[in-house]
TORKOL-4160 file (C-alpha; in steps of 0.2 Angstrom, whole numbers, padded with zeros to 4 digits, m for minus):
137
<pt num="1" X="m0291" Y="m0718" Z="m0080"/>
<pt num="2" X="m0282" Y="m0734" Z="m0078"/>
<pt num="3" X="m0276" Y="m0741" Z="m0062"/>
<pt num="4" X="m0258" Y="m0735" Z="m0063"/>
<pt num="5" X="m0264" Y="m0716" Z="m0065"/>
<pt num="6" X="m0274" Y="m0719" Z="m0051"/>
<pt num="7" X="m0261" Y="m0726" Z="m0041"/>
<pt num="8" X="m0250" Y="m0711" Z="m0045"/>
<pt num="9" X="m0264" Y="m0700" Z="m0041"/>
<pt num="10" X="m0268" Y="m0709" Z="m0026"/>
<pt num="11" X="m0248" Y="m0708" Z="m0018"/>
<pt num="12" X="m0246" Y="m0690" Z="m0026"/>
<pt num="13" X="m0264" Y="m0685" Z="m0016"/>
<pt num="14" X="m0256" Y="m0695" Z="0001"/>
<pt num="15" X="m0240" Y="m0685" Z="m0003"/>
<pt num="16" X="m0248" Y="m0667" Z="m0003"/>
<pt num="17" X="m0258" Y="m0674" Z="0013"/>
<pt num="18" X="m0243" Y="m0681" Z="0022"/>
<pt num="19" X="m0233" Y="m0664" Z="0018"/>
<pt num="20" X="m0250" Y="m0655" Z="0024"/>
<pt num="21" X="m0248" Y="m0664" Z="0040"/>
<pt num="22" X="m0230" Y="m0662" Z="0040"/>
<pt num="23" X="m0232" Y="m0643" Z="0040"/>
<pt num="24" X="m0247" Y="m0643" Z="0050"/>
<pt num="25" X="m0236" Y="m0652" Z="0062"/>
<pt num="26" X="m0224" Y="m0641" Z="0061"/>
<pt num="27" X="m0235" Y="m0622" Z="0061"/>
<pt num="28" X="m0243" Y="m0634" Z="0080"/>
<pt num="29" X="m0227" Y="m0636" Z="0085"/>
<pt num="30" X="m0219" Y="m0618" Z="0081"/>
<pt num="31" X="m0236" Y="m0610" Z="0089"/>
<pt num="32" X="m0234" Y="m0621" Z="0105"/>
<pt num="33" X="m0217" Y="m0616" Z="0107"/>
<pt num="34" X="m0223" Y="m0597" Z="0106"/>
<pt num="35" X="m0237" Y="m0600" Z="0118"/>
<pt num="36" X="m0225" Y="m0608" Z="0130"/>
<pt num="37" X="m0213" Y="m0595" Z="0130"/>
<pt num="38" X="m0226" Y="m0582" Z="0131"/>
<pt num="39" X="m0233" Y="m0592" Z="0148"/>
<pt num="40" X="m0217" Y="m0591" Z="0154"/>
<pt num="41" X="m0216" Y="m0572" Z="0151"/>
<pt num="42" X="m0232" Y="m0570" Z="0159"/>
<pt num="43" X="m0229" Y="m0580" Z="0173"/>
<pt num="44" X="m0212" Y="m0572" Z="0173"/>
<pt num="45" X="m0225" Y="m0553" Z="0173"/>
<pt num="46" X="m0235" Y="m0560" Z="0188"/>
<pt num="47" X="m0222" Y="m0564" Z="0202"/>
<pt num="48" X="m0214" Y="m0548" Z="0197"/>
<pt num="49" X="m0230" Y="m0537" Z="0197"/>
<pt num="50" X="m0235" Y="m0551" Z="0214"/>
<pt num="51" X="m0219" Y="m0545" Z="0223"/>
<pt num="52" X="m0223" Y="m0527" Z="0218"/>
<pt num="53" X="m0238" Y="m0527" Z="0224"/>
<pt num="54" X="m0234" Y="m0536" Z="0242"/>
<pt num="55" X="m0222" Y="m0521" Z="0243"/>
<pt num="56" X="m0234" Y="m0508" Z="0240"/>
<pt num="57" X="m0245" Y="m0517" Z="0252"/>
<pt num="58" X="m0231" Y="m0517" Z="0263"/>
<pt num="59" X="m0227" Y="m0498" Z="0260"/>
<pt num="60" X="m0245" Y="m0494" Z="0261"/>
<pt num="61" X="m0247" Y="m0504" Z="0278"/>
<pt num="62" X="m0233" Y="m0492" Z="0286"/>
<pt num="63" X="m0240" Y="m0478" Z="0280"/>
<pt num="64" X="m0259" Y="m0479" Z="0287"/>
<pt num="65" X="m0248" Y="m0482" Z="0302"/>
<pt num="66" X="m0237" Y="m0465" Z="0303"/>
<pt num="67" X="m0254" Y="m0457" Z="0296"/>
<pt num="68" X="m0265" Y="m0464" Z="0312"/>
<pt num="69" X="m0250" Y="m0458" Z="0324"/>
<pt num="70" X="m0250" Y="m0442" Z="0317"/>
<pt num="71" X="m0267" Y="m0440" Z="0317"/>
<pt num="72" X="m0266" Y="m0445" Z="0336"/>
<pt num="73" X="m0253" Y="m0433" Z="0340"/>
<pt num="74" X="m0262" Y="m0419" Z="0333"/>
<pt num="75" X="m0277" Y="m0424" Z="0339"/>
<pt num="76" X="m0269" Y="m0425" Z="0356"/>
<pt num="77" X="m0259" Y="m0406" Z="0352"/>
<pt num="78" X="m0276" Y="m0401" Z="0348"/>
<pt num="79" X="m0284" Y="m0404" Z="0363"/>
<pt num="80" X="m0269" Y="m0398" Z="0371"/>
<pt num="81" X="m0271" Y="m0380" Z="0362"/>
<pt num="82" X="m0291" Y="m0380" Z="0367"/>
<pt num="83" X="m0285" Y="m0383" Z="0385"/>
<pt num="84" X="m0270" Y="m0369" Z="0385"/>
<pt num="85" X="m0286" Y="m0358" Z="0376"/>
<pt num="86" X="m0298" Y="m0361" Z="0390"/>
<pt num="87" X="m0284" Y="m0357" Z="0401"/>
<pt num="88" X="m0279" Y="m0341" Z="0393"/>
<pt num="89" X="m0297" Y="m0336" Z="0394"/>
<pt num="90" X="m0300" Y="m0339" Z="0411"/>
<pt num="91" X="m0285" Y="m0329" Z="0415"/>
<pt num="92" X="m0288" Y="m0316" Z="0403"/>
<pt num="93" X="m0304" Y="m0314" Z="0412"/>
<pt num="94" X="m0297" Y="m0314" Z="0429"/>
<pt num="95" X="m0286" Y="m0301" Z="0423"/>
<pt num="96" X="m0299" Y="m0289" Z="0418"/>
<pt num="97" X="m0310" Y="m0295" Z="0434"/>
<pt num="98" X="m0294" Y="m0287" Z="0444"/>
<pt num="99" X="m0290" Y="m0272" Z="0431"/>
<pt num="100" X="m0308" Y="m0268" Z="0433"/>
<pt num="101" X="m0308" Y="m0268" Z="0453"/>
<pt num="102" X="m0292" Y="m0258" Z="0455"/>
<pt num="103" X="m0298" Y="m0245" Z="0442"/>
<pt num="104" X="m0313" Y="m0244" Z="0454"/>
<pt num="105" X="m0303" Y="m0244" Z="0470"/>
<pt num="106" X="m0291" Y="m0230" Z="0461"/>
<pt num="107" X="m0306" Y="m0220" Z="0457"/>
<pt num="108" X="m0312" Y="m0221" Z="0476"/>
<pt num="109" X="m0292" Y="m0219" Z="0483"/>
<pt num="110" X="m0294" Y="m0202" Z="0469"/>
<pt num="111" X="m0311" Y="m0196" Z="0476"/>
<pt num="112" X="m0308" Y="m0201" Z="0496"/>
<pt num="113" X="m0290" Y="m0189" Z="0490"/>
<pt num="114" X="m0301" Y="m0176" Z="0486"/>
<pt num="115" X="m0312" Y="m0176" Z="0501"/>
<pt num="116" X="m0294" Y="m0177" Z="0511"/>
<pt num="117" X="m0288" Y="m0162" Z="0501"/>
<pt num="118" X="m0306" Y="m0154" Z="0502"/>
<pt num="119" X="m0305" Y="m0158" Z="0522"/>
<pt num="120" X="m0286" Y="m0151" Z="0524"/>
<pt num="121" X="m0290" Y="m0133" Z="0514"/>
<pt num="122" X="m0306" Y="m0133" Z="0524"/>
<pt num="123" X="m0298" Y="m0136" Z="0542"/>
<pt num="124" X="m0282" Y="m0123" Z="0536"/>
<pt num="125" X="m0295" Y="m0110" Z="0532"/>
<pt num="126" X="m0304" Y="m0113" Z="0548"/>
<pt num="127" X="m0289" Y="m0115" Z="0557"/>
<pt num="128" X="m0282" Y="m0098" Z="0551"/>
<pt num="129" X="m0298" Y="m0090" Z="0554"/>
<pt num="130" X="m0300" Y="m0097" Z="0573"/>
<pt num="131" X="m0281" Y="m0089" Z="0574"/>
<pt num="132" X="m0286" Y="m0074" Z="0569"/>
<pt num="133" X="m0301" Y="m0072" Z="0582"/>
<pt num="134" X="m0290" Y="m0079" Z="0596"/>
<pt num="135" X="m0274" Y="m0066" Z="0592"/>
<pt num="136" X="m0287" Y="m0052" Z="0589"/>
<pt num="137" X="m0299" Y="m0053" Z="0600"/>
C-alpha cells in the first residue's frame, strides 16, 4: 500500500469517525433533550401529587377533628343516658317500694273492713237480741 491509499484510508477512516461522533453527538443530544423534558414532567408529577397530598393531609386533619368531637359528644350523650338509666332505676324502684306498701296497707284497710263489717253484724245481732229481751221481758 502506497502512501496515497493510505492517506485516502486514513481521511476515509477519520471521515466514518467524525460522522460516528457526529451522530453520537447528535443520539446525546436528542437523548438529553428527552431526559429534560421527562424531569420536567416529573417535577411537573410531583408539585401536583405535593399539593394533592397537602390537601388530603389538610382533609384528613379536619376530619380526626369532627371524628374527636363526635366521639366526645357521644361519649358525653352516653354518660348522659347511664345517668338518666340510674335515674329511672332509682325511681322505678321507689315506685315498687311505694306500690308494694299501699298493696300492704290496702290489704290491712280490707282486713280491718272485715273486722269493722264482722263487728257491725255482731253488734246488730246483739243489739237486736238485747231488744228483744228488753220488749219481752
Amino acid at each position: 500500500m502506497n502512501l496515497i491509499q493510505k492517506s485516502e484510508s486514513f481521511a476515509n477512516y477519520i471521515d466514518e469517525r467524525e460522522k460516528s461522533i457526529s451522530e453520537l453527538s447528535d443520539q446525546y443530544k436528542q437523548e438529553k433533550l428527552i431526559l429534560l423534558q421527562r424531569c420536567e414532567e416529573t417535577g411537573n408529577a410531583y408539585e401536583d401529587l405535593s399539593q394533592k397530598y397537602k390537601a388530603a393531609q389538610e382533609k384528613n386533619s379536619k376530619l380526626e377533628c369532627l371524628l374527636n368531637e363526635c366521639t366526645s359528644l357521644c361519649e358525653n350523650r352516653t354518660n348522659e343516658l347511664d345517668k338518666l338509666k340510674e335515674e329511672l332505676a332509682k325511681e322505678h324502684q321507689e315506685f315498687l317500694t311505694k306500690l308494694a306498701f299501699a298493696e300492704e296497707r290496702n290489704q290491712n284497710l280490707m282486713l280491718e273492713c272485715c273486722h269493722l263489717s264482722l263487728c257491725i253484724h255482731l253488734l246488730v245481732c246483739l243489739s237486736a237480741k238485747y231488744l228483744h229481751l228488753l220488749f219481752f221481758m
